[in-house]
C-alpha positions, -999 to 999 in steps of 0.1 A, spaced: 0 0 0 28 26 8 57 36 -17 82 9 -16 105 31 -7 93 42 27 102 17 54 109 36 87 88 66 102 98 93 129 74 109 151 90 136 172 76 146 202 45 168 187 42 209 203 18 219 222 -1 254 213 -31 250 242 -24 257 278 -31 216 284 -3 200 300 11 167 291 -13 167 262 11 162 235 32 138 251 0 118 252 -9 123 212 30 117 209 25 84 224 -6 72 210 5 79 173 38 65 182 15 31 198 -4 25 165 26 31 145 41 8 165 11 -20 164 8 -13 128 41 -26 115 37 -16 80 66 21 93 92 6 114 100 36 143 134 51 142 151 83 147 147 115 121 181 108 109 174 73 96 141 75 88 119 75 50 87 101 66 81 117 93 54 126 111 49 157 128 20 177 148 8 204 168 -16 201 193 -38 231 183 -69 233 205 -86 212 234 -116 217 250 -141 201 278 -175 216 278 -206 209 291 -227 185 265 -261 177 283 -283 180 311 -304 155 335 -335 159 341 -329 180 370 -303 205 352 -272 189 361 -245 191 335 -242 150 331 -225 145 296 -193 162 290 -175 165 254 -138 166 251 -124 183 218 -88 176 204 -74 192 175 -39 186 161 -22 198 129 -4 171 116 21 163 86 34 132 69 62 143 48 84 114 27 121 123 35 139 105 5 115 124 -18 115 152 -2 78 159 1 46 163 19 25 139 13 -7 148 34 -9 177 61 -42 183 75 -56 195 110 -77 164 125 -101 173 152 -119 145 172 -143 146 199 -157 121 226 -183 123 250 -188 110 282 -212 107 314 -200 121 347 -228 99 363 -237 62 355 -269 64 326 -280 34 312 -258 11 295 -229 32 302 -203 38 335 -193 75 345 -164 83 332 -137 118 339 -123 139 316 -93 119 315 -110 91 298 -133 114 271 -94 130 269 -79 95 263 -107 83 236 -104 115 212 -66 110 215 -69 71 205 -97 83 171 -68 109 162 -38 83 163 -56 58 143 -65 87 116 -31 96 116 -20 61 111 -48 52 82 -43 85 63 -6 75 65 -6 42 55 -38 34 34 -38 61 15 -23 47 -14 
């Protein structure tokens, strides 16, 4: 599916334009995770590697979603947008840049069919939707 040519990936550590700590060590790690699960980019160093991917973490937000019955904020969506590019290194040339947004909701109380959950895990589930974009748009595009 990929160039033949392209074989090893970098992902440096992506920046971080919100006031969200730790947040793009987290979208570091979960691209770096499915890359990783993946197999089709072997992870190396910039120095040795065919692409690269790079991103900046350029918004994140947790508001209020929805209401009980009794005008409680219950449901909670967390937005995370990155701007990312995939850029083949022996060719030098970017092959997709694009800024991915993802959201995920979650319940601060039980509801049917579902736990309550924190921000943390809404945080943790848009993270995990961006890294596997990243990864199909990287690797399937072809």
């Amino acid at each position: 599916m990929l160039p033949p040519h392209l074989k090893t990936v970098a992902i440096p550590v992506f920046e971080n334009a919100t006031p969200e700590a730790q947040l793009e060590r987290e979208l570091t790690d979960a691209v770096i995770d499915r890359f990783v699960k993946d197999n089709h980019l072997r992870i190396v160093d910039e120095k040795s590697a065919n692409a690269v991917v790079r991103g900046r973490v350029t918004q994140y937000k947790n508001a209020v979603f929805g209401f009980s019955t009794s005008a409680q904020a219950n449901e909670y969506r967390v937005t995370v947008g990155v701007q990312v590019t995939f850029k083949d290194l022996v060719k030098n040339r970017e092959l997709w840049s694009d800024e991915i947004v993802k959201t995920a909701n979650y319940y601060v109380q039980d509801v049917p069919g579902q736990e309550a959950k924190t921000e943390l895990d809404g945080r943790k589930e848009a993270i995990t939707k961006i890294a596997d974009e990243v990864l199909s748009r990287s690797v399937e595009g072809w």
